[in-house]
VEXDREN-2710 file (C-alpha; in Angstrom, 1 decimal):
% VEXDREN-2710
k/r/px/py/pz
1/UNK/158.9/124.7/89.9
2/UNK/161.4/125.3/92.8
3/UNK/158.9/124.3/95.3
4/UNK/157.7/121.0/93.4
5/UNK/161.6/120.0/93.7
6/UNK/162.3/121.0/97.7
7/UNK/158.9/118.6/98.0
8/UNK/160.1/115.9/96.1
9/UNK/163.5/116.2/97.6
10/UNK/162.0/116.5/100.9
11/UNK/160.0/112.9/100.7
12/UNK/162.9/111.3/99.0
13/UNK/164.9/112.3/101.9
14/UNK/162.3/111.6/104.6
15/UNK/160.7/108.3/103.8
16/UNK/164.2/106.7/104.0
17/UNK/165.4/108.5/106.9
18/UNK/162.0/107.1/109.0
19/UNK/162.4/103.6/107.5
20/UNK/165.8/103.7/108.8
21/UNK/163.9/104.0/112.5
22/UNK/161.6/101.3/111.8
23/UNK/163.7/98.7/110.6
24/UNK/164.7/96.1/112.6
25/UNK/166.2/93.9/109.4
26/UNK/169.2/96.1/108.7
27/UNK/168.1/95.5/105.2
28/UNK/167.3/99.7/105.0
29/UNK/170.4/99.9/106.8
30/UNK/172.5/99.2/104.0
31/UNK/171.1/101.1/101.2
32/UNK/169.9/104.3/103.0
33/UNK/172.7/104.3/106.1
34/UNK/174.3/107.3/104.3
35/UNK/171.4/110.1/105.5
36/UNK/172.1/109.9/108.5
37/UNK/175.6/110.7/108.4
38/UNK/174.9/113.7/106.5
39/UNK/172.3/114.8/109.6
40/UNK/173.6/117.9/111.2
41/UNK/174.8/117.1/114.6
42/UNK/176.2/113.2/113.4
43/UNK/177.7/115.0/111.1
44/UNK/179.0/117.7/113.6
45/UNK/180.4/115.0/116.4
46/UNK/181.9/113.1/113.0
47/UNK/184.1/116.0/112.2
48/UNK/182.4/115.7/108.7
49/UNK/183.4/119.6/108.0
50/UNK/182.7/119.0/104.6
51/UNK/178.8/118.2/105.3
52/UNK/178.4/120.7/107.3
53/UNK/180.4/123.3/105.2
54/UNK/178.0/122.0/102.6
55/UNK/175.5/123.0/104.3
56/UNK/176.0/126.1/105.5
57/UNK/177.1/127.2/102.2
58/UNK/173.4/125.8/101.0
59/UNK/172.1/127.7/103.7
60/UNK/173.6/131.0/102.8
61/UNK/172.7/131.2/99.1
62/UNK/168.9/128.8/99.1
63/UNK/167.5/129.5/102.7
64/UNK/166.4/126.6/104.9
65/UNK/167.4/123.7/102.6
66/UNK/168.5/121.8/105.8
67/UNK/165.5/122.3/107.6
68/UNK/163.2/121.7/105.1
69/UNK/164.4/118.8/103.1
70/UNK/167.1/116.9/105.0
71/UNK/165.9/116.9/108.9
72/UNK/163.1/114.8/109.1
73/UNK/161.6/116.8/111.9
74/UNK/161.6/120.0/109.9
75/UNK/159.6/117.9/106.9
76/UNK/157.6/117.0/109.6
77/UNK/156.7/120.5/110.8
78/UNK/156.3/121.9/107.4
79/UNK/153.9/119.2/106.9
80/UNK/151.5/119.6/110.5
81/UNK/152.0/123.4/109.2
82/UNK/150.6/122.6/105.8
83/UNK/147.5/121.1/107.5
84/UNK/147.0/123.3/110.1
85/UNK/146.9/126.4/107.6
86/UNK/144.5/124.3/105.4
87/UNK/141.8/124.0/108.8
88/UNK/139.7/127.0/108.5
89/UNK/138.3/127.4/112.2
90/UNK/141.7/127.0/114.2
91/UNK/144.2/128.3/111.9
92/UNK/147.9/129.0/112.9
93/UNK/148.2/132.6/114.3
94/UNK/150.7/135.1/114.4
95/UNK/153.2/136.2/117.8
96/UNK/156.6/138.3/117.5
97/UNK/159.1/136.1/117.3
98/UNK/161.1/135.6/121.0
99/UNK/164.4/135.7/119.6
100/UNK/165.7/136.0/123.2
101/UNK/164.4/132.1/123.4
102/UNK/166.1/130.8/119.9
103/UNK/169.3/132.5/121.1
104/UNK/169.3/130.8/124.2
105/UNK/168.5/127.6/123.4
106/UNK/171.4/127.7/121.1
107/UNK/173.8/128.9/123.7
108/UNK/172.5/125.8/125.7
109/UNK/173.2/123.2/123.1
110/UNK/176.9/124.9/122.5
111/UNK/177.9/124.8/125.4
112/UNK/176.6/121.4/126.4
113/UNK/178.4/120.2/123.3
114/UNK/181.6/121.7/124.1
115/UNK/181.1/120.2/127.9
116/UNK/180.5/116.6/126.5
117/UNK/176.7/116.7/127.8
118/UNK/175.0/114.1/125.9
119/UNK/172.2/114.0/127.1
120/UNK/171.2/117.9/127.0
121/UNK/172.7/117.8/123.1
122/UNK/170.4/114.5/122.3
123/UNK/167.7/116.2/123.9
124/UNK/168.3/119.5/121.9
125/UNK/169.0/117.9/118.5
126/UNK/166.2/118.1/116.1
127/UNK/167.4/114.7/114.3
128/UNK/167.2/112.6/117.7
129/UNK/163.9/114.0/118.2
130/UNK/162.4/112.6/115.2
131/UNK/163.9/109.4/116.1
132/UNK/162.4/109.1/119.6
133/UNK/159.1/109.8/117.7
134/UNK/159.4/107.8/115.1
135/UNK/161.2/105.0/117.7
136/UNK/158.2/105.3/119.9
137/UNK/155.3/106.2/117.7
138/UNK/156.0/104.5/114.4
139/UNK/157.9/101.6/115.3
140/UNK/155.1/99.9/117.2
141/UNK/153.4/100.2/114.2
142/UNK/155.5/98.8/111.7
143/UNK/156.0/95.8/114.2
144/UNK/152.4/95.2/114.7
145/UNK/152.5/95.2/110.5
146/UNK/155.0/93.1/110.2
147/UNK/153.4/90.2/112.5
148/UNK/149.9/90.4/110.8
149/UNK/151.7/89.9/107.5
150/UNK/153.7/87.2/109.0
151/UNK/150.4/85.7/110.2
152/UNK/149.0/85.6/107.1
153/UNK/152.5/84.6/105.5
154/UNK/152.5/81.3/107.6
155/UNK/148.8/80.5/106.9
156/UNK/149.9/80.1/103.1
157/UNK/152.7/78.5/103.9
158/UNK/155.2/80.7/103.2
159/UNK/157.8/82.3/105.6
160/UNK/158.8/85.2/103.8
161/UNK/158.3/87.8/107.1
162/UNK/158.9/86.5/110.7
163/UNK/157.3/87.4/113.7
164/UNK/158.9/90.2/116.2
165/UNK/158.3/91.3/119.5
166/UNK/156.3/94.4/120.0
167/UNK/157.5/96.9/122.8
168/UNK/157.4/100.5/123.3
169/UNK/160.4/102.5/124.9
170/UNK/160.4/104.6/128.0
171/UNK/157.1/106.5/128.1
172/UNK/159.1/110.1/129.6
173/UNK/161.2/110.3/126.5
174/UNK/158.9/110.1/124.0
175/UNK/156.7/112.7/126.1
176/UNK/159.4/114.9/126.1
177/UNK/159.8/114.8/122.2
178/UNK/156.3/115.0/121.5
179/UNK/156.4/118.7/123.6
180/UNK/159.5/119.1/121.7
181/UNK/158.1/118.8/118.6
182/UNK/154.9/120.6/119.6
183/UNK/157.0/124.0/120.8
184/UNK/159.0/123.9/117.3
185/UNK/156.4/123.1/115.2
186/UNK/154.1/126.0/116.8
187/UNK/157.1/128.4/116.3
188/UNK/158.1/127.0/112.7
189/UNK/154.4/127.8/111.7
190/UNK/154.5/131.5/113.9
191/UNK/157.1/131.8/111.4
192/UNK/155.6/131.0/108.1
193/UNK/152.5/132.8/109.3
194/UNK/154.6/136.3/110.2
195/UNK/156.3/136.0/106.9
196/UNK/152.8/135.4/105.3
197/UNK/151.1/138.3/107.0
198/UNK/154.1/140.9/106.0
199/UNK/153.9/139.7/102.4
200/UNK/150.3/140.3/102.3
201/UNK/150.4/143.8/104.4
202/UNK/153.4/144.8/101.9
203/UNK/151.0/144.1/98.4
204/UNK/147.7/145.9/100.2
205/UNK/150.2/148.8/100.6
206/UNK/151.5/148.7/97.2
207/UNK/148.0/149.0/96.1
208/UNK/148.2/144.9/94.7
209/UNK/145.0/143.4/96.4
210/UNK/144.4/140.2/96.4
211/UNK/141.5/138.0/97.8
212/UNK/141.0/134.3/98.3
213/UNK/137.3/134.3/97.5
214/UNK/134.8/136.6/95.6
215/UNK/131.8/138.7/97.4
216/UNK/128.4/137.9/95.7
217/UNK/128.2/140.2/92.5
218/UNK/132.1/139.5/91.6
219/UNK/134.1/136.1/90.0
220/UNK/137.7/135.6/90.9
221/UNK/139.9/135.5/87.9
222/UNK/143.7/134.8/88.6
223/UNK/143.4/136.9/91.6
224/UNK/141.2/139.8/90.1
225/UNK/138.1/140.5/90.8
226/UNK/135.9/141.0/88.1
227/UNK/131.8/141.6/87.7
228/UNK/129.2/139.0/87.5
229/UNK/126.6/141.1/86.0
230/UNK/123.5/138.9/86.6
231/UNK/124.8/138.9/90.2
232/UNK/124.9/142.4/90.4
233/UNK/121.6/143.4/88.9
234/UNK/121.2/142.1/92.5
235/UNK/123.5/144.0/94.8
236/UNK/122.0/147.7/92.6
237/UNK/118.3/146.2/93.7
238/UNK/119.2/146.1/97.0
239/UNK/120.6/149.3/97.0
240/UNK/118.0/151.3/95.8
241/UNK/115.5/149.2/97.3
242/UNK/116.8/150.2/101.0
243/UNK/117.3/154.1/100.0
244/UNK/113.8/153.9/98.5
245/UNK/112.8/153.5/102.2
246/UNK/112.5/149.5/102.4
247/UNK/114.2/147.7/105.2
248/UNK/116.4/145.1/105.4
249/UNK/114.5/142.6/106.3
250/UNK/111.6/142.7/103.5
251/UNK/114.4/143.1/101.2
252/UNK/115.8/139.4/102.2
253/UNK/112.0/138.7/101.2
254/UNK/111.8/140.2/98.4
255/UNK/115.2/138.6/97.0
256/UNK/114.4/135.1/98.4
257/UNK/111.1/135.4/96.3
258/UNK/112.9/136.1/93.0
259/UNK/114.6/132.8/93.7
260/UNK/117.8/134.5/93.9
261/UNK/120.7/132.4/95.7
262/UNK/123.4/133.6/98.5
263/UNK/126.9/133.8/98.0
264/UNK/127.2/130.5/99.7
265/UNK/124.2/129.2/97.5
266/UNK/121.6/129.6/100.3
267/UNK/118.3/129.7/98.6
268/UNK/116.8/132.5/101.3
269/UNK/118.3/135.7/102.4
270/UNK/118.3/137.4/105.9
271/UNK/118.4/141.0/106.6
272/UNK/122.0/140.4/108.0
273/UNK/123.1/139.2/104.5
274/UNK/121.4/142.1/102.9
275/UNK/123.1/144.8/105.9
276/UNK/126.1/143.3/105.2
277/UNK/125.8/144.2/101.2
278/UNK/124.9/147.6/102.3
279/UNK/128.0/148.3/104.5
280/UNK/130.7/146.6/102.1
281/UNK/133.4/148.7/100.9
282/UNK/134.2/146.6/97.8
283/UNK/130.9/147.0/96.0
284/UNK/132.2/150.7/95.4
285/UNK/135.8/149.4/94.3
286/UNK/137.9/149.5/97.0
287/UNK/138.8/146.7/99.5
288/UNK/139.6/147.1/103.2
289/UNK/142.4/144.5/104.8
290/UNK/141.8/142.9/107.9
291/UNK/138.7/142.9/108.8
292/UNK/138.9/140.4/111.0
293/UNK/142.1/138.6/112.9
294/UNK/142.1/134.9/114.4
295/UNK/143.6/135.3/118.3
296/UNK/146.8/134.0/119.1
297/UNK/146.2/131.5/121.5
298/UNK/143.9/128.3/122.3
299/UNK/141.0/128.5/121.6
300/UNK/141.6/130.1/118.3
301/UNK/138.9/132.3/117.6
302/UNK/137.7/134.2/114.3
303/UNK/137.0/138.3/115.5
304/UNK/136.2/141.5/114.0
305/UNK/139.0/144.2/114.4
306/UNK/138.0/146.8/116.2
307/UNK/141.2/148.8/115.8
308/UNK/143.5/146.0/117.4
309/UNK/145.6/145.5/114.1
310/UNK/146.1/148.3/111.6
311/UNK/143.8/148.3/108.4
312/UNK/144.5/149.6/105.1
313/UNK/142.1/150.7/102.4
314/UNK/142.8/150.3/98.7
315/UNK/140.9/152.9/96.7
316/UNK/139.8/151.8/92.9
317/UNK/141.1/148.1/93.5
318/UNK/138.8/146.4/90.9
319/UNK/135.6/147.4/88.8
320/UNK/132.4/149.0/90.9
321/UNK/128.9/148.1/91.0
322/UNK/127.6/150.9/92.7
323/UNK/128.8/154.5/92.3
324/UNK/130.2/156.5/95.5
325/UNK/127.4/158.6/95.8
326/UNK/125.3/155.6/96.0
327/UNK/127.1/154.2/98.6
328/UNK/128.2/157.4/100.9
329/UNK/124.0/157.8/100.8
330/UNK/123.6/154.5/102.2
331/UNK/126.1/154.5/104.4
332/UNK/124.4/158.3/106.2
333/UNK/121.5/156.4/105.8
334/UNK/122.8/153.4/107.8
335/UNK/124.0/155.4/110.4
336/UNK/120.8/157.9/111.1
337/UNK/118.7/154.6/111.2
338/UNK/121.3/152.9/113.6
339/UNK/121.8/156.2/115.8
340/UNK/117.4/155.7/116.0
341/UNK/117.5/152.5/117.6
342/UNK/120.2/153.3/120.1
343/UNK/118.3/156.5/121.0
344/UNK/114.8/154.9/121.1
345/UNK/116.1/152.4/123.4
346/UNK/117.1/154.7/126.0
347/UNK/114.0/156.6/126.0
348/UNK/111.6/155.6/128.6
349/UNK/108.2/155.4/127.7
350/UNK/105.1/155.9/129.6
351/UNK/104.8/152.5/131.4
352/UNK/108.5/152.3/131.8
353/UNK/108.9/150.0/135.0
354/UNK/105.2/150.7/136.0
355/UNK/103.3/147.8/134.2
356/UNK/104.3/144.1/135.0
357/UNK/103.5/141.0/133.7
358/UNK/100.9/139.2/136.1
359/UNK/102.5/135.8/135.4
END
């Protein structure tokens, strides 16, 4: 409930404050002016002490209610973090926060507003940032709007919207709060993400797992994983199959021919589906966390951890399908077959390097 009201606080706050940048009436002037007098740093070089007193006394006792409901460009970054956690191949990554860097860029904008260095402290202030962006981004925009509208306006005879000249401003500021908003937008989403990552570790710890989507054999019931019998009927054929002496791959066969779909509703099955059923933890009840970690930097790319972020496994997190000694069989049995094919491979036979091919 608390977050459907910072949202619609946050759009009732933010709509206004960018139509104030794209007006050129002063029609949105005069009913919305006020917001941005209550901005931070107007309200800072106004002397308001009773906005920002407000503020800080918000700050103390909700969290970021500035950030994330007033200041346009904190909306904005929440919202470029909402969709880049949403994109499933280049998600937002984790780094340690460089506190050295937030530290210092604060430093920089106090003393450059105790010095009387505009430009530095317009540069540095979030709210004049969104402007030049919205100035130099939007604006053109609107304009352009507004004349094909007027066209259309005067075609019919009527001359309710007038015709305005188009231009865009200097070309180096609005680069320079583009990369502005790029750096704190990628640090605003570091953020989110480490706080997201420490939640998760804390409940894996605590023995709460939770997963965003259920292996084949299981259904995901408000956040509890639960058996899908006919499913599983599966996953104990494969199983039994495989320590009956079958491999992998006529397995897939044998599966695909009972008509039996994928997790992902494939209608055949490989023998990398069906080694992957053999070699995961959760058909035995417990669940191992990350298995695999997106990198930090571009390109961001999906790997499996081989011991470069700590795991932790959950013992008896939800219902089995098959029983431990099942699975510890499989497993010796996965490993003696794997241990084969390394060790055959390395074995030279008797034509080893002696026969070519005579093509």
């Amino acid at each position: 409930m608390l977050r459907k009201i910072r949202i619609t606080l946050a759009v009732l706050c933010f709509v206004p404050v960018t139509l104030l940048f794209l007006d050129f009436t002063g029609t949105i002037h005069a009913w919305f002016g006020w917001l941005a007098k209550i901005q931070f740093l107007p309200a800072v070089l106004a002397l308001n002490l009773g906005v920002v007193a407000a503020f800080v006394l918000l700050t103390l006792l909700l969290g970021r209610v500035y950030c994330s409901v007033v200041c346009p460009l904190g909306v904005m970054q929440d919202v470029f973090g909402r969709l880049g956690r949403r994109h499933r191949k280049n998600r937002y990554s984790h780094s340690p926060a460089l506190s050295w860097l937030r530290y210092t860029v604060l430093s920089l904008f106090v003393v450059a507003l105790a010095a009387g260095v505009g430009s530095v402290v317009a540069l540095l202030d979030p709210y004049g940032a969104y402007g030049r962006i919205a100035s130099n981004l939007f604006a053109p925009l609107w304009q352009w709007g507004n004349n094909l509208l007027a066209g259309f306006a005067e075609r019919a005879g009527s001359y309710a919207f007038y015709r305005t000249d188009v231009w865009i401003k200097s070309l180096p500021t609005f680069a320079i709060a583009v990369a502005m908003f790029a750096a704190l937008a990628q640090r605003e989403s570091e953020a989110i993400s480490e706080r997201m990552r420490w939640s998760y570790q804390f409940r894996i710890r605590q023995g709460r797992f939770s997963t965003c989507k259920a292996p084949f054999g299981y259904r995901l019931i408000k956040d509890h994983l639960e058996v899908r019998e006919d499913e599983a009927t599966v996953i104990r054929y494969i199983f039994e199959r495989y320590l009956a002496g079958i491999s992998a791959d006529d397995i897939a066969k044998e599966i695909t021919a009972m008509g039996h779909s994928t997790r992902d509703k494939t209608p055949y099955w490989q023998s990398s589906t069906v080694l992957y059923v053999l070699r995961n933890e959760k058909y035995v009840g417990d669940s191992l966390s990350r298995k695999k970690y997106t990198t930090q930097y571009i390109p961001w790319q999906q790997k499996l951890n081989h011991g470069k972020y700590d795991q932790v496994l959950v013992k008896d997190s939800h219902p089995p399908i098959i029983s431990r000694e099942v699975f510890s069989k499989t497993q010796k049995l996965l490993k003696r077959k794997n241990a084969g094919i390394q060790s055959d491979a390395q074995i030279e036979k008797a034509f080893t390097r002696k026969v070519t091919c005579g093509n």
